[in-house]
Each structure stands twice: as structure tokens, then as C-alpha cells.
C-alpha positions in Angstrom: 0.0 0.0 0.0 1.2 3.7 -0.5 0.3 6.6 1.4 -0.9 10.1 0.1 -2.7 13.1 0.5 -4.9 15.0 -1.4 -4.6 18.5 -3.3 -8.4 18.7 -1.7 -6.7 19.6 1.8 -5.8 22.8 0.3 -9.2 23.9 -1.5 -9.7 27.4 -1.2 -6.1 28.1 -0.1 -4.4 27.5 -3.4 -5.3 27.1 -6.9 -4.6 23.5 -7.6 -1.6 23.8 -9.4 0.2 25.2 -6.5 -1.6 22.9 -4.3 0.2 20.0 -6.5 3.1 21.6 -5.6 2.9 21.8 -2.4 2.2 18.7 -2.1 6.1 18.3 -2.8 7.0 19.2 0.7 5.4 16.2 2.4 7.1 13.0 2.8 4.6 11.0 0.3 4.8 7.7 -1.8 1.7 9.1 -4.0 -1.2 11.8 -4.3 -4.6 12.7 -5.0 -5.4 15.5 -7.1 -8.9 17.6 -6.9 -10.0 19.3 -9.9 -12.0 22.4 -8.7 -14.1 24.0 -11.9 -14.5 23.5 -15.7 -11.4 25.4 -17.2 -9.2 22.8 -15.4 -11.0 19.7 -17.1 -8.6 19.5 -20.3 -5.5 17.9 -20.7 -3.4 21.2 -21.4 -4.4 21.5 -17.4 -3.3 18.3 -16.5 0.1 18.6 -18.1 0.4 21.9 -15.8 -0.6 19.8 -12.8 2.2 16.8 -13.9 5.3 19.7 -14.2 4.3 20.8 -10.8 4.1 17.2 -9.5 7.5 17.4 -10.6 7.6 13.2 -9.9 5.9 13.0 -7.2 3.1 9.8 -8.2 -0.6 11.0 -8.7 -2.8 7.6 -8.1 -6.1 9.6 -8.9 -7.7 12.8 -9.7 -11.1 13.4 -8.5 -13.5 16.2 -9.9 -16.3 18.6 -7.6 -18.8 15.8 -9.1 -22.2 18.2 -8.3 -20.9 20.5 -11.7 -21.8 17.7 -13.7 -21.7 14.2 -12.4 -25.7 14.3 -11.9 -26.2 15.0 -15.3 -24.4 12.4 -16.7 -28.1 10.6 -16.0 -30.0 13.5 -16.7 -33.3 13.2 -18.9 -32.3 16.0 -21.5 -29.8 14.7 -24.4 -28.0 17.7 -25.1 -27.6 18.4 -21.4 -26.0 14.4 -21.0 -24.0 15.5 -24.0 -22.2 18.6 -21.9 -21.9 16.7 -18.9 -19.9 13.6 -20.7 -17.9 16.2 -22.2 -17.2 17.6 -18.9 -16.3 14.2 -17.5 -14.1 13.2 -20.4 -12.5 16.5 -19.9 -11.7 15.6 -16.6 -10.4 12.1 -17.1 -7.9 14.1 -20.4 -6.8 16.0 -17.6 -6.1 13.2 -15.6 -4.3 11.0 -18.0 -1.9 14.1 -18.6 -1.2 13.8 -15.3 -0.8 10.3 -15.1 -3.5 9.2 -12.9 -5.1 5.5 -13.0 -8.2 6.2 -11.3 -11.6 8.9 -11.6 -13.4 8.9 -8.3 -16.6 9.2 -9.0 -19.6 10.3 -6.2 -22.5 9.4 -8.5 -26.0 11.1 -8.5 -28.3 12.3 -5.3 -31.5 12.7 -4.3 -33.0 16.2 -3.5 -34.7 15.7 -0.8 -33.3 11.9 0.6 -30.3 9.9 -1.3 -30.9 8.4 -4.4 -31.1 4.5 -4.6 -28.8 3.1 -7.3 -32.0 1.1 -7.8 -33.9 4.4 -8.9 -31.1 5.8 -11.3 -32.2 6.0 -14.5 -30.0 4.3 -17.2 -27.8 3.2 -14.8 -25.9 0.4 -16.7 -25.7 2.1 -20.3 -24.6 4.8 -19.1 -22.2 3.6 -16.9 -20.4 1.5 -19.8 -20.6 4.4 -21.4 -18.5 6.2 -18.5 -15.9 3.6 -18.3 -15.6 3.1 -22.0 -14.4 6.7 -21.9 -12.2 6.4 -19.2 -10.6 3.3 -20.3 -9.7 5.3 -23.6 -7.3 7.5 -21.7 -5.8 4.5 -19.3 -8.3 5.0 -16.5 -10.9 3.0 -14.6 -13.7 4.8 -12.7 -14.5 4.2 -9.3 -17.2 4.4 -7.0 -17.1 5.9 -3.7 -19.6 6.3 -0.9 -20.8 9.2 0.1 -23.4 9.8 3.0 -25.5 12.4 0.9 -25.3 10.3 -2.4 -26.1 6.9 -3.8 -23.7 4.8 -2.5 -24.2 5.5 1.4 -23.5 2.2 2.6 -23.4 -1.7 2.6 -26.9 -2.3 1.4 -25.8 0.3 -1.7 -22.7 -1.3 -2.1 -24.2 -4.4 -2.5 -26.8 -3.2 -5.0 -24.6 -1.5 -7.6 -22.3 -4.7 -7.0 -25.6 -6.6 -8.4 -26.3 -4.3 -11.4 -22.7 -3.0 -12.4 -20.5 -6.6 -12.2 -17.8 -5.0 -13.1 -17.9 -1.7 -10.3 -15.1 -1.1 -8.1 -14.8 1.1 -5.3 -13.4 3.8 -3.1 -13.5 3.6 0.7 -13.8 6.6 2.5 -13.8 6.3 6.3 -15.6 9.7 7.2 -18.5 9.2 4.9 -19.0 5.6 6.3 -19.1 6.9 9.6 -21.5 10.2 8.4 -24.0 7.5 7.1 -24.3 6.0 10.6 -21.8 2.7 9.6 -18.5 1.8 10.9 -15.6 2.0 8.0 -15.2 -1.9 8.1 -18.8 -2.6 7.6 -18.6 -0.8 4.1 -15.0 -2.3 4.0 -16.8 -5.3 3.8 -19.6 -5.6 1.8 -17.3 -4.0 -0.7 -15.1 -7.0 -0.4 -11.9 -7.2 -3.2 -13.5 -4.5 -5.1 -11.7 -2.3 -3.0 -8.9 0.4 -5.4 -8.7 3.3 -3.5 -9.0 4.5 0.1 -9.4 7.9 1.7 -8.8 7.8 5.1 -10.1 10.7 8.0 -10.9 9.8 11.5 -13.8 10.3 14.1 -13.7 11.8 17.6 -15.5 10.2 20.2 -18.1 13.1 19.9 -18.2 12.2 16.2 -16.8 15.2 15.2 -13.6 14.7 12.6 -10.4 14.9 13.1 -7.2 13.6 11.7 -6.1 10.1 11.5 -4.3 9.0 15.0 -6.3 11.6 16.9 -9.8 10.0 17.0 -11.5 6.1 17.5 -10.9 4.6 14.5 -8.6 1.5 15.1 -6.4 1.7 12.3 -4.4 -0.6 12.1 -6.8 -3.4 12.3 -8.4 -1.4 9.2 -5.5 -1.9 7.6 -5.0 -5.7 8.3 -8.4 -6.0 6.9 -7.7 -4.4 3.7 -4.7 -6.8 3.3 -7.0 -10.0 4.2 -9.6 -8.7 1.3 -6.5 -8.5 -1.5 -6.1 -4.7 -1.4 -2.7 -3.1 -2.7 -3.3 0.7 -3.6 -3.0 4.2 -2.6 -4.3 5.4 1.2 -5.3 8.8 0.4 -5.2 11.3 3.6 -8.4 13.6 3.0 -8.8 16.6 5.5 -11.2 19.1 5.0 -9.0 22.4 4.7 -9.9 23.4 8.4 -8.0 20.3 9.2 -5.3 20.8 7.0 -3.9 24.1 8.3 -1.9 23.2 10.9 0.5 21.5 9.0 2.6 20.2 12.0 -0.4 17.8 13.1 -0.8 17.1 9.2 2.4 16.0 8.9 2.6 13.9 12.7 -0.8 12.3 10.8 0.8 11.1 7.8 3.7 10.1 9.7 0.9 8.2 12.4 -1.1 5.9 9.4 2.3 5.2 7.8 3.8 3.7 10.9 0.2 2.0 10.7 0.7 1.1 6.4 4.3 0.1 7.1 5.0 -0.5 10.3 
């Protein structure tokens, strides 16, 4: 497994180029790069992103889905149309910069989450998705998220029944937002596991950073190994989090002790 941290922990702070580069001044074995708003979906962008990089490994890059991601289902052809050009924008970008994976938060519900169940042309136009993806040497991949389809086990279990070929991200605060433990998700998810992003829990359930809350982490991580999985652990703070870059750095230096130790 490699550890990383996101150019998310930075939103608002710096653009994302020089987010990717400061990335460069942690110790890290790979990254994550967010993609904040349309003009950066292209693959000039992405080359930017790469020089800035300057080596450092980019596992995945990971758009603000709620531009476009919902309307990649949408009921209006021209407006599917502009989303997919919007997605394949982003996943240009990302092959520039040399990423394997698209994390992907799928469509909501207004008023409750969406069930994968109720998503319209959910298998065409999920092909269609990874068909476009695959052209520029990626894979998408699902993640859950408390506020969108993919909440939780039972979801995880149902998109596992109508997309055979899905594969997953596990994020650990958006488990524990939707009411379930990280290794419950872990679970049902099984060896369809890719791509991790990892943030902790305080006992009053607020979040905090990895080796400061409840979360037991290394038996998380033995239980990754037991269900086959060999990727990237992505550190993802919200930027409140990621200020104090003293306990961001004791944090990454905490879950690789946990990774490697």
C-alpha cells in the first residue's frame, strides 16, 4: 500500500496547481489531485498539474462531481451530451497527469439519497462512462458518500448486483457520516476495493485527523490486506483540518507507521 494526501486539503487556499506543488514538501509515496471548476477539465491543465508534480506519483484525480456528475443521468440529451464532455475533460486531464483512477460520487436525491435502484440508465450509461475512461488508461471508481447513492453496505451491495464489473473507493468519514462503521462498508465491498481515503472520528463524532480519534487503524488496515487490497491510502482533511500542518504531517507520519510498520 502507498500513502498520500490530497490536493483537496488545500481547496480554497491554493489554486490547484500550487496545491500540486505543495504537495512536494510532504514525505509521500503518492497523491490525489482535486480538480476544482471546468477550465481545469482538459489535458493542457493536467500537463500543468504533472510539471508541478514534478515526480511525485498521482494515483487519482477526482472532480467537484455536483458540476456535472448528476447529469451524466440527466433526462435531456444535449444536457447528458455537456456533462460527458465535462467528465471526459476531466479524465484528459487526468491521464496528462498520469492518474489510473476517476473517483466518482454518483447522483443524489434532492430531498433523501438516491437508490442506485432508482437511477435512471444506470448500466448504459455507466459503460458508457468507463468506456471513456478506459480510452485514456483510466478506470472509474465508486465511492460512498453519506449524501449520495452509494451510502452504505446495502448500496454497495446493489450496484455490485447491477454493475458486475464496479469497483470502489472507501472513504472512512463518509461511512461513519452515514451511521456505519468504515469496516462494515470495507466489507460488503469486499476485493472490489482500489482506492482508500482515510479521516478519523472523535468520540463526539466530530472529525479529526487520522491518530487523533476512535478509529482502530491498524486493524483497518490488516483487513484491507485479508480482502487483497494493494493501492493508494489517500489522507483527505477538509482544509480546516489541513492548516496546521505540523499535526498534518505527525498524521501522515501516524497511518504510515500504521501502512508500514
Amino acid at each position: 500500500m502507498r500513502l498520500g494526501l490530497t490536493s483537496a486539503a488545500f481547496y480554497g487556499r491554493f489554486e490547484t496547481e500550487d496545491a500540486a506543488a505543495h504537495l512536494r514538501s510532504f514525505p509521500l509515496e503518492t497523491c490525489e489531485i482535486f480538480l476544482e471548476t471546468p477550465s481545469e477539465y482538459c489535458r493542457a491543465f493536467g500537463e500543468t498539474v504533472r510539471e508541478k508534480l514534478n515526480g511525485l506519483h498521482c494515483t487519482t484525480v477526482h472532480p467537484l462531481g455536483t458540476q456535472f456528475e448528476q447529469q451524466l443521468f440527466g433526462r435531456s440529451a444535449r444536457q447528458v451530451e455537456d456533462a460527458f464532455r465535462l467528465f471526459a475533460g476531466v479524465c484528459d486531464a487526468g491521464q496528462a497527469i498520469g492518474a489510473k483512477y476517476y473517483v466518482f460520487h454518483g447522483p443524489f436525491g434532492v430531498h433523501a439519497p438516491l437508490k442506485p435502484e432508482k437511477i435512471q440508465r444506470l448500466p448504459e450509461t455507466y459503460a458508457r462512462m468507463q468506456e471513456t475512461a478506459a480510452a485514456r488508461g483510466m478506470t472509474v471508481l465508486w465511492e460512498n458518500v453519506h449524501w449520495c447513492s452509494c451510502r452504505g453496505p446495502e448500496e454497495v451491495r446493489t450496484l455490485k448486483r447491477l454493475l458486475p464489473e464496479v469497483c470502489f473507493v472507501l472513504d472512512t468519514k463518509q461511512a461513519m457520516r452515514a451511521g456505519y462503521a468504515p469496516q462494515q462498508v470495507l466489507e460488503a465491498m469486499g476485493d472490489r476495493v482500489r482506492h482508500v481515503h482515510v479521516l478519523d472520528a472523535a468520540p463526539d463524532g466530530s472529525l479529526c485527523l487520522p491518530g487523533e480519534g476512535t478509529i482502530d487503524w491498524r486493524g483497518l488496515m490488516a483487513q484491507l490486506r485479508a480482502q487483497g487490497f494493494d493501492g493508494s491510502v489517500i489522507l483527505e482533511p477538509y482544509d480546516y483540518l489541513a492548516r496546521d500542518e505540523s499535526a498534518l504531517r505527525r498524521s501522515l507520519a501516524f497511518l504510515d507507521g500504521c501502512l508500514h510498520g
